[in-house]
C-alpha atoms as a printed R data frame, in Angstrom:
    type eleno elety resid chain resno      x       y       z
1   ATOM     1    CA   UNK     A     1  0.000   0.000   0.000
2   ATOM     2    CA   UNK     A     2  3.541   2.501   0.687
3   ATOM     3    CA   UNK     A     3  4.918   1.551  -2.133
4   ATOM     4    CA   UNK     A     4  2.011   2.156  -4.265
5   ATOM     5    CA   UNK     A     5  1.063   5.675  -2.866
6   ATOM     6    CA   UNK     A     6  4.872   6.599  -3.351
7   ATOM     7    CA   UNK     A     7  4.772   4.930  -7.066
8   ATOM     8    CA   UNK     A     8  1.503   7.058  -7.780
9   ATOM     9    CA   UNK     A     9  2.405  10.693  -5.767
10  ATOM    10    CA   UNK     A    10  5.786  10.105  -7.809
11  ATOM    11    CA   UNK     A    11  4.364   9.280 -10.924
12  ATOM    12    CA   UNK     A    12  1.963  12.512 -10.364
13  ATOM    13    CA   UNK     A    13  4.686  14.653  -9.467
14  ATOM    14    CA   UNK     A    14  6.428  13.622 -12.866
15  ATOM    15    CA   UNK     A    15  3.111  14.380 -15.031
16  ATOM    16    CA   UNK     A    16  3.553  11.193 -16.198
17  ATOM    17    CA   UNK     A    17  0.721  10.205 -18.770
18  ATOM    18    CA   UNK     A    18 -0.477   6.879 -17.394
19  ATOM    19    CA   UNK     A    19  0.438   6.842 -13.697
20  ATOM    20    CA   UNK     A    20 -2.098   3.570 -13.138
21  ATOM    21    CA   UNK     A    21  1.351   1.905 -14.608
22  ATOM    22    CA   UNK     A    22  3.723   3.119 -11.640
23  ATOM    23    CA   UNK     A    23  1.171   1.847  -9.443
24  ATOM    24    CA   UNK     A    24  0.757  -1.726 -10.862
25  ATOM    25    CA   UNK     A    25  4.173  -1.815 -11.252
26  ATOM    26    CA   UNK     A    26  5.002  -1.202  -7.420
27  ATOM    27    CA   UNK     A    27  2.337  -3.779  -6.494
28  ATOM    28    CA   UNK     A    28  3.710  -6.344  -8.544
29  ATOM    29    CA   UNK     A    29  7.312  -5.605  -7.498
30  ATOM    30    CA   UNK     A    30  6.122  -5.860  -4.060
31  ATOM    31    CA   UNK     A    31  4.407  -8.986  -4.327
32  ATOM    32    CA   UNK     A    32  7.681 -10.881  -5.723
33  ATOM    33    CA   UNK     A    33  8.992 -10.041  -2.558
34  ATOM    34    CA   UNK     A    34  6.512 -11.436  -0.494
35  ATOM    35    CA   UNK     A    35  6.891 -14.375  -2.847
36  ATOM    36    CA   UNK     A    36 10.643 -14.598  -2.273
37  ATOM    37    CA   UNK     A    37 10.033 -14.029   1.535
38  ATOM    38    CA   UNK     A    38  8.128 -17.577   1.112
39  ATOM    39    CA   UNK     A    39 10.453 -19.749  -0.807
40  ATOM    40    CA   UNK     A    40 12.924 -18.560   1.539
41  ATOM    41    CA   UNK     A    41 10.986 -19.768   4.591
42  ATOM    42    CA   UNK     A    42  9.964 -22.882   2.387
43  ATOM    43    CA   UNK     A    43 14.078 -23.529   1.854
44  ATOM    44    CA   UNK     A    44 14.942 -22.896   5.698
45  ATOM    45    CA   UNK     A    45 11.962 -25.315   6.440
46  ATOM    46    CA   UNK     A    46 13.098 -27.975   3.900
47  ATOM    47    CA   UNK     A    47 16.438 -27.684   5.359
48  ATOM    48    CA   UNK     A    48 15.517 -28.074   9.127
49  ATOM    49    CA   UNK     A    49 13.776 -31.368   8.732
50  ATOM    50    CA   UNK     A    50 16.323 -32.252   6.485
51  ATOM    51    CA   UNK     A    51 18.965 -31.376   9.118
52  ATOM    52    CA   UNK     A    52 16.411 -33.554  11.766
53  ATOM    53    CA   UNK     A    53 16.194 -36.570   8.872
54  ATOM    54    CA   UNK     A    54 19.953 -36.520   8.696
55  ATOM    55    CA   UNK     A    55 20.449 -36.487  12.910
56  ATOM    56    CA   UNK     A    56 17.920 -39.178  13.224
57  ATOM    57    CA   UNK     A    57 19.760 -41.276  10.586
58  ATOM    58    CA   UNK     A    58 23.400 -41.280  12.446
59  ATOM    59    CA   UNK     A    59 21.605 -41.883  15.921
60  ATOM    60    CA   UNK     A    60 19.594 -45.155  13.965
61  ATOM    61    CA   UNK     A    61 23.660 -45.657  13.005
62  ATOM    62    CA   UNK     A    62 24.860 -45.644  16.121
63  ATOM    63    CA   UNK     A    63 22.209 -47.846  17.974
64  ATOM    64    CA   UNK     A    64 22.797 -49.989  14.804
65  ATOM    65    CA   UNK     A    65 26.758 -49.971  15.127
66  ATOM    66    CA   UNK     A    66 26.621 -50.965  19.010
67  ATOM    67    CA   UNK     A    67 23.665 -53.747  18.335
68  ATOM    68    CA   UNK     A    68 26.083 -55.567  15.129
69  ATOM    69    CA   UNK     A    69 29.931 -54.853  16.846
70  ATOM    70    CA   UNK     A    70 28.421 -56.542  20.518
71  ATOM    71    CA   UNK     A    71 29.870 -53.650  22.616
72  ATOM    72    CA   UNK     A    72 27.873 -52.526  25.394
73  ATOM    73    CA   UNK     A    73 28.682 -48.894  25.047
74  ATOM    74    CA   UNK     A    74 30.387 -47.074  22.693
75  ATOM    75    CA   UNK     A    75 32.687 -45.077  24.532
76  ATOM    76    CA   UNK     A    76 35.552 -41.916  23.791
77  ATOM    77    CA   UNK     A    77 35.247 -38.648  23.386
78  ATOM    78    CA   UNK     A    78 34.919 -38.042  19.866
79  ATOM    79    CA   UNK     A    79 31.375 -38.478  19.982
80  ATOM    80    CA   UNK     A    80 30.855 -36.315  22.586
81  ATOM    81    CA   UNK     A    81 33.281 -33.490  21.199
82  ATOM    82    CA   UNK     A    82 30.903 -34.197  17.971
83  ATOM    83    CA   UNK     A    83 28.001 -33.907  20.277
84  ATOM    84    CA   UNK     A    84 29.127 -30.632  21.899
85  ATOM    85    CA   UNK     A    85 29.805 -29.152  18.744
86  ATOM    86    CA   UNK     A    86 26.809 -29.971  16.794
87  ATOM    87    CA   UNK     A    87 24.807 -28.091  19.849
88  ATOM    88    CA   UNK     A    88 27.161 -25.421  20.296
89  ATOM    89    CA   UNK     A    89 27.003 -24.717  16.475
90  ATOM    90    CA   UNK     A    90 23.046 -25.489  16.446
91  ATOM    91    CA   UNK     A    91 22.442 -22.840  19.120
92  ATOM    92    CA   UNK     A    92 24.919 -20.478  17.842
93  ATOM    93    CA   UNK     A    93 22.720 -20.152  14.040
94  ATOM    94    CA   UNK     A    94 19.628 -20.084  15.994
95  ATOM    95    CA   UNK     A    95 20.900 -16.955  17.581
96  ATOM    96    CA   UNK     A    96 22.395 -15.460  14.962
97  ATOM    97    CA   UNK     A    97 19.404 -15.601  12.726
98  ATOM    98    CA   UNK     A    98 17.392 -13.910  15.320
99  ATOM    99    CA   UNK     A    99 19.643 -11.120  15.217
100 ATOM   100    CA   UNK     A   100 19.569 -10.627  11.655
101 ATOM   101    CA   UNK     A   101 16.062 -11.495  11.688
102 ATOM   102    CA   UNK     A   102 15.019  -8.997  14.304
103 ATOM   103    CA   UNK     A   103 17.996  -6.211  12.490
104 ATOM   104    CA   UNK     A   104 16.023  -6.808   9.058
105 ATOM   105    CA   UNK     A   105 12.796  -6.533  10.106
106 ATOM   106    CA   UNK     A   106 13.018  -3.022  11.823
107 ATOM   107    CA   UNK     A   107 15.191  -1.589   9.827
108 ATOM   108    CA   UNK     A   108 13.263  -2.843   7.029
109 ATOM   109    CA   UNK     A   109 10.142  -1.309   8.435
110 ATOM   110    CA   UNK     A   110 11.490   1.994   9.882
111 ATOM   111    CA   UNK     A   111 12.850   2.163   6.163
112 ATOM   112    CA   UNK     A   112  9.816   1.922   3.887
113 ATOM   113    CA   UNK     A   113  7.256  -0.666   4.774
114 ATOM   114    CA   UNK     A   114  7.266  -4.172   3.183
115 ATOM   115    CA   UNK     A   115  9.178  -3.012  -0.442
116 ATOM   116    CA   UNK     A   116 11.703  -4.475  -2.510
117 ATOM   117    CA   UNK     A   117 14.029  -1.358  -1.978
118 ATOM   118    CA   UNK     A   118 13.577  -1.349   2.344
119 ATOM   119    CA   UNK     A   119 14.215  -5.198   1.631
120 ATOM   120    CA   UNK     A   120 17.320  -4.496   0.207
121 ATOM   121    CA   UNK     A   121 18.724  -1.460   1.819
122 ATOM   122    CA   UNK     A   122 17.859  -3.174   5.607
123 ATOM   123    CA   UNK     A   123 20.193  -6.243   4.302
124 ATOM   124    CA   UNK     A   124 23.466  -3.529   4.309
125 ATOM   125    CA   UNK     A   125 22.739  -2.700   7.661
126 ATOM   126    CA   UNK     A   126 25.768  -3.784  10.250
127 ATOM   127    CA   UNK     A   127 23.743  -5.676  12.415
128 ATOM   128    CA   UNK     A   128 22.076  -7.988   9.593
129 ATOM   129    CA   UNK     A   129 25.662  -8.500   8.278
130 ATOM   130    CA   UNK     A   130 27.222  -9.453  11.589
131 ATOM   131    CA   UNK     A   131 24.290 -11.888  12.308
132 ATOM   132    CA   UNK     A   132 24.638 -13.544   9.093
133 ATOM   133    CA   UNK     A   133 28.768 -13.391   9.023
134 ATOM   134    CA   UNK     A   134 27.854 -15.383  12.953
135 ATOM   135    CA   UNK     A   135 25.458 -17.599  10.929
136 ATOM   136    CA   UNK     A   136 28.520 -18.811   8.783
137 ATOM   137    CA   UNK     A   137 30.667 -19.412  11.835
138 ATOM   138    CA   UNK     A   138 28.778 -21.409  13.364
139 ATOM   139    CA   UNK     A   139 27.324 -23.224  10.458
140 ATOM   140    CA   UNK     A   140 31.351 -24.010  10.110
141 ATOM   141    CA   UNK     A   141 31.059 -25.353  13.872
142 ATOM   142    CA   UNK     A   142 27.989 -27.293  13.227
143 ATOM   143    CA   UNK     A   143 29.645 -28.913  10.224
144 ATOM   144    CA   UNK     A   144 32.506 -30.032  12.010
145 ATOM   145    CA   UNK     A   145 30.661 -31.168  14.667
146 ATOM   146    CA   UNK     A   146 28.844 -33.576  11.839
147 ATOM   147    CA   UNK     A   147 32.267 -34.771  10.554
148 ATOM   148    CA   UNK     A   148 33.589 -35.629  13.617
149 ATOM   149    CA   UNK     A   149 30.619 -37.734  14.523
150 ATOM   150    CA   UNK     A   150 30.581 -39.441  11.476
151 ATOM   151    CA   UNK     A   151 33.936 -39.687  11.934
152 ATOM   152    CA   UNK     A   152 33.783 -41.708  15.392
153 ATOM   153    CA   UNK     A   153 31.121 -43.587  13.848
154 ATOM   154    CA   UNK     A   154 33.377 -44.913  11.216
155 ATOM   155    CA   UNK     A   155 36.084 -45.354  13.336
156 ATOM   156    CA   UNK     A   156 34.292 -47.405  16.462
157 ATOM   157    CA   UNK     A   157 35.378 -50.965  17.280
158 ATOM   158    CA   UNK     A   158 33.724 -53.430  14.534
159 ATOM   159    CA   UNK     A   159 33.524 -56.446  17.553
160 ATOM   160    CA   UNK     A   160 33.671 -56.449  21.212
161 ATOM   161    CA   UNK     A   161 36.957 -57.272  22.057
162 ATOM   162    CA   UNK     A   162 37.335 -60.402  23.542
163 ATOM   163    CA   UNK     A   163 38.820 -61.366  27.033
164 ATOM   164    CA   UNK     A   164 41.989 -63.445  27.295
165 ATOM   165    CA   UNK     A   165 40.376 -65.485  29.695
166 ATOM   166    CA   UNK     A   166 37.727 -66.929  27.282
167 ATOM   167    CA   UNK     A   167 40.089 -66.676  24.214
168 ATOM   168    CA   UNK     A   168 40.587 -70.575  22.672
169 ATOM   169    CA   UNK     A   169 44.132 -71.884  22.206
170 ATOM   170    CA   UNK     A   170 44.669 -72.258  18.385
């Protein structure tokens, strides 16, 4: 509704001939970004319960991996440094998106309203860059977190060792 009272004082200002055009034009321009708005949110969603899929998948592994090898626990610390990590990291994005979320959204509004050029002027604000630079760091944290679990899953004992006492002379 800005955008198009802006487009059409504008467009009045300028004597322009037809100034329904400016008008229809700002609408439409301003409904591609709602658009965008939701295939963003429809990525991030997809990529949440993608992100669940793939944590439910290595725990399945791990259950799995102790049930097959016979050991009653599979113990060291990799898995809990992978643990640690993969929450730290987890926790870390959370934050930082709310912070860029939260930058975006008021500068956006305090801008212009809900238009394609508050969208994009509220994105160069500091605070929305430091909260998605914070995103990236901690994505990195997350993702190492991931390899080194996967990493102690690989690398966990294949059978329960056996004690001497029961082993058979050959």
């Amino acid at each position: 509704m800005t955008a198009a009272l802006a487009a059409l004082s504008v467009a009045l200002a300028l004597r322009l001939p037809l100034p329904l055009w400016a008008v229809l034009t700002s609408v439409i321009v301003t409904q591609m970004s709602v658009g965008r708005s939701i295939k963003v949110t429809t990525d991030y969603l997809i990529g949440t319960i993608g992100g669940a899929i793939y944590g439910g998948v290595i725990a399945v592994l791990y259950v799995a991996k102790q049930q097959v090898s016979g050991v009653e626990v599979l113990a060291g610390r990799a898995w809990k440094w992978g643990f640690g990590l993969l929450n730290f990291g987890m926790v870390g994005m959370v934050m930082a998106l709310l912070l860029a979320g939260m930058a975006q959204a008021f500068f956006e509004r305090a801008i212009g309203g809900s238009t394609l050029m508050a969208f994009t002027t509220a994105s160069e604000n500091p605070w929305f860059k430091s909260g998605m630079y914070a995103r990236m760091f901690f994505g990195v944290v997350f993702a190492a977190g991931y390899v080194v679990l996967v990493y102690d899953l690989l690398t966990a004992p294949r059978h329960a060792p056996v004690p001497l006492a029961q082993a058979e002379p050959a």
